[in-house]
C-alpha positions, -999 to 999 in steps of 0.1 A, spaced: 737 -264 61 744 -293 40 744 -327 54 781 -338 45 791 -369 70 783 -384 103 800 -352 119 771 -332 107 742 -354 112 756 -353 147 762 -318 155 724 -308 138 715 -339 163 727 -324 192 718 -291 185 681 -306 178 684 -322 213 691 -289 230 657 -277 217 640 -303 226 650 -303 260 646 -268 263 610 -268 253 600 -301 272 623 -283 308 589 -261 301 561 -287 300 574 -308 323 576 -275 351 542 -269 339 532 -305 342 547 -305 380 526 -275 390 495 -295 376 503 -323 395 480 -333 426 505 -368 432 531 -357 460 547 -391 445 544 -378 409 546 -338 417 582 -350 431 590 -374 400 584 -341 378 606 -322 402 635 -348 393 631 -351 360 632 -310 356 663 -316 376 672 -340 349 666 -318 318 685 -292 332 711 -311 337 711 -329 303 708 -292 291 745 -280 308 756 -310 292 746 -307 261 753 -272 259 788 -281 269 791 -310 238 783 -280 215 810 -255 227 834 -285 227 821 -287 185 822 -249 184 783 -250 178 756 -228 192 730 -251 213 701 -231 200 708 -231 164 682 -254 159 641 -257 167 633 -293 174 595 -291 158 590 -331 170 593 -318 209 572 -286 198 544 -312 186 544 -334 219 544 -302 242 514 -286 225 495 -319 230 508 -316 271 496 -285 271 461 -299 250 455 -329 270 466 -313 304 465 -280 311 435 -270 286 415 -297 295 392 -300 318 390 -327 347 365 -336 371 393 -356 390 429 -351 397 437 -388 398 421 -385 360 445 -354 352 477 -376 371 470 -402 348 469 -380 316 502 -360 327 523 -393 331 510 -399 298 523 -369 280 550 -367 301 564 -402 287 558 -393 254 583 -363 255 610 -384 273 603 -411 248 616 -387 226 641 -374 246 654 -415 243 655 -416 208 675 -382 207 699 -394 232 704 -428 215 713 -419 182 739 -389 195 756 -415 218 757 -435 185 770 -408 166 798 -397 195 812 -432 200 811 -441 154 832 -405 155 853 -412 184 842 -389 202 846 -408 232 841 -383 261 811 -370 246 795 -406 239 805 -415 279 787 -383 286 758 -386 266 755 -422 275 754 -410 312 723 -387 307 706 -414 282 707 -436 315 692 -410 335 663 -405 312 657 -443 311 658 -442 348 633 -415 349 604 -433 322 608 -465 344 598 -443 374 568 -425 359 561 -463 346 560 -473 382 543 -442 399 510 -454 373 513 -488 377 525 -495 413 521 -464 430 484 -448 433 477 -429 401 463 -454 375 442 -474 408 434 -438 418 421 -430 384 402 -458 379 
């Protein structure tokens, strides 16, 4: 597809997003299993929760757009889960607070990424007018936010990082 206008910088955007949700909805499951935190084992539980949901909603912008969700393969999300996967489940830990650490870690990364991708299509939705979709988008943009500044707090107030060290 050529790149014409705003409409289809946003429509590839959101298609994009889909993927990467999709393939961090994965990780992050996996993540939770690998979890020994019950603090952080529930923070991955919510955030899962979170994906999904982001997923309907997203799913729902692209029928709205007559677009397929999965017509695109987000490679940037396929990066940052194979390094989850490397740095968490392949590796080898002599300590669970250790392996908590490291899956906060690559956890954040992935919603990092999940901020950026959420940032620019609530940019896009409210330049186009798409008004309900920006409010929409906006909504699970805040959600993500809300669940980085948890993890953020589960390694520095909660146990994991004092654990770890």
């Amino acid at each position: 597809m050529t790149m014409n206008n705003l409409k289809d910088v946003y429509t590839d955007q959101l298609q994009d997003l889909y993927s990467a949700c999709k393939q961090s909805l994965e990780a992050t499951n996996a993540l939770g299993r690998a979890a020994e935190d019950k603090e952080l084992s529930e923070a991955l539980i919510d955030g899962s929760n979170g994906i999904a949901k982001g997923m309907d909603v997203l799913k729902s912008i692209c029928a709205k757009h007559d677009l397929d969700p999965e017509g695109e393969h987000c490679h940037g999300m396929e990066g940052l889960v194979k390094e989850a996967h490397k740095h968490v489940l392949e590796e080898d830990f002599g300590d669970s607070d250790a392996r908590d650490a490291m899956i906060i870690t690559q956890y954040q990364r992935m919603v990092h990424y999940a901020l950026a991708g959420y940032g620019c299509v609530v940019a896009f939705a409210n330049r186009l007018g798409e008004n309900e979709d920006g409010a929409q988008l906006q909504e699970q943009l805040d959600h993500t936010y809300d669940g980085d500044r948890r993890m953020t707090e589960i390694a520095t107030k909660g146990g994991v990082n004092a654990d770890a060290a």
